[in-house]
C-alpha positions, 0 to 999 in steps of 0.5 A: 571525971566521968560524972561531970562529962556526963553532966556536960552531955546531959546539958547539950543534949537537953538545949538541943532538944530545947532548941529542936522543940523551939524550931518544931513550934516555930514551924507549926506556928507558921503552918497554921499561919499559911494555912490562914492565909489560905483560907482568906485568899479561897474566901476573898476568891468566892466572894470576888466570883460571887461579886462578878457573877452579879455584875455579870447577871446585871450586864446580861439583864441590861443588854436583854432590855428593849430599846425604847419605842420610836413609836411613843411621842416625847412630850413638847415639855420633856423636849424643851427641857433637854433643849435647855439643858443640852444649851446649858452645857454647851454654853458653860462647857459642862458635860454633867450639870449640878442639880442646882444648876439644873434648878436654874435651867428650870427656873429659868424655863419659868418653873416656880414652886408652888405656894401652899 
């Protein structure tokens, strides 16, 4: 009787140690786990400053250029065209023109391409 009590000990203590050595791999695995995890979260945070630095150099750069002259004259042309453009948006209620409605601003100025 003694032999089988032991066979029986032997058994439950080798599923527990199964089952400690299960958990124990469970664990580390969801280490590794977390620990990539975290190491994508320091890796999207570096390129999200990264990222912001540039916005904020390219801000920095625009707030430092000059206003344009008041001094330098537009030409008659250059004038027109806005004019046109400006009464085209009015007219067709468009804050943002397509090109080929630009285009037809132009055309209708009187522009025509070139033959040759």
């Amino acid at each position: 009787m003694t032999s089988a009590r032991k066979s029986v000990s032997r058994r439950s203590t080798d599923s527990k140690s199964s089952k400690s050595k299960k958990q124990a791999a469970k664990k580390a695995s969801s280490k590794q786990a977390a620990t990539k995890k975290s190491a994508a979260k320091k890796s999207a945070s570096k390129s999200r400053t990264a990222k912001s630095a540039k916005k904020s150099t390219s801000k920095a750069a625009r707030k430092r250029s000059a206003p344009p002259d008041p001094s330098i004259e537009i030409d008659a042309d250059v004038l027109e065209f806005i004019d046109a453009i400006d009464a085209y948006k009015q007219q067709h209620s468009r804050p943002f023109p397509s090109w080929s409605e630009v285009l037809f601003v132009l055309r209708e100025l009187g522009y025509r391409k070139p033959r040759g």
